[in-house]
C-alpha positions as CSV (number, residue, x, y, z in Angstrom):
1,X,8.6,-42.4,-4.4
2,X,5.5,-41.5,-6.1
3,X,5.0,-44.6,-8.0
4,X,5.1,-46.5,-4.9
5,X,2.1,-45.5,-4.2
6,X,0.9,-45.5,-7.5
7,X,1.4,-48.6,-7.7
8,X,-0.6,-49.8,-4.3
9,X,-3.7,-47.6,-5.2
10,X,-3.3,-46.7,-9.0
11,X,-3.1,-42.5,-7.7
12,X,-3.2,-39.6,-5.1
13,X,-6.6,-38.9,-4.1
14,X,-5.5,-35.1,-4.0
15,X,-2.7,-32.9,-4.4
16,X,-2.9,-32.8,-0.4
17,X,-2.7,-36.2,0.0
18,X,0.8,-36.2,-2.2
19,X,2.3,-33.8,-0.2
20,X,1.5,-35.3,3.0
21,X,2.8,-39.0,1.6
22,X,6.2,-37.4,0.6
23,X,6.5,-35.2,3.5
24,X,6.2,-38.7,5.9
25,X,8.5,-40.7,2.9
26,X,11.1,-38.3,2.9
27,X,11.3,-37.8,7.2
28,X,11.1,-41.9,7.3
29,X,14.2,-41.5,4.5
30,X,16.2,-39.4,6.9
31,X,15.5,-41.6,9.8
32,X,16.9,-44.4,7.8
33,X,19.7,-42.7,6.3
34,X,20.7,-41.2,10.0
35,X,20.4,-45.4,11.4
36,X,17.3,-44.5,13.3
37,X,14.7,-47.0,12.8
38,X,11.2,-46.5,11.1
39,X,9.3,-46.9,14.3
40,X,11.4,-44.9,16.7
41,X,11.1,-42.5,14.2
42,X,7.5,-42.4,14.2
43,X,7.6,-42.8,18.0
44,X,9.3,-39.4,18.1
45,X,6.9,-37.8,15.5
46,X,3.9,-39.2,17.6
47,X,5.4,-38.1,20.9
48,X,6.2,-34.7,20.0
49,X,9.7,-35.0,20.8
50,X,12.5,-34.0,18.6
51,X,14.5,-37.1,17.1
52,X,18.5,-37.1,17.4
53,X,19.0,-36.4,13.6
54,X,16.7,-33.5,14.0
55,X,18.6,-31.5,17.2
56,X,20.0,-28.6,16.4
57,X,23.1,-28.2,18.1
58,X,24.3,-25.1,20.5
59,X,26.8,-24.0,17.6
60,X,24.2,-23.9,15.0
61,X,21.2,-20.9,14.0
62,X,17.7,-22.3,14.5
63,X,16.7,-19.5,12.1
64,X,18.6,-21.1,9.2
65,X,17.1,-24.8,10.2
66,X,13.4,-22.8,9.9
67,X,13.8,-21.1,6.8
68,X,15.4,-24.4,4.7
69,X,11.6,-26.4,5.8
């Protein structure tokens, strides 16, 4: 995914700026691979509400889901 953006602007300003940029690629990624569109994906993010592939279920431990991020 890197060279994507490599390719647009030649680099990464920072090492910040990477992170950031594969943090958003790789949630977009999950949204796509989950059949949740791009923009109701950002919708959620912006919102502060939790998007469907992102719920953690009553079965599961929220302290595992927090220590794999």
């Amino acid at each position: 995914m890197f060279k994507v953006q490599q390719k647009i602007s030649g680099c990464f300003r920072s090492f910040e700026g990477a992170e950031i940029f594969c943090r958003v690629r790789s949630y977009l990624s999950t949204a796509r691979k989950q059949n949740v569109s791009a923009s109701k994906a950002l919708m959620h993010l912006f919102e502060g509400s939790v998007p469907p592939f992102m719920a953690v279920s009553a079965g599961n431990d929220a302290t595992v889901l927090n220590q794999t991020s």
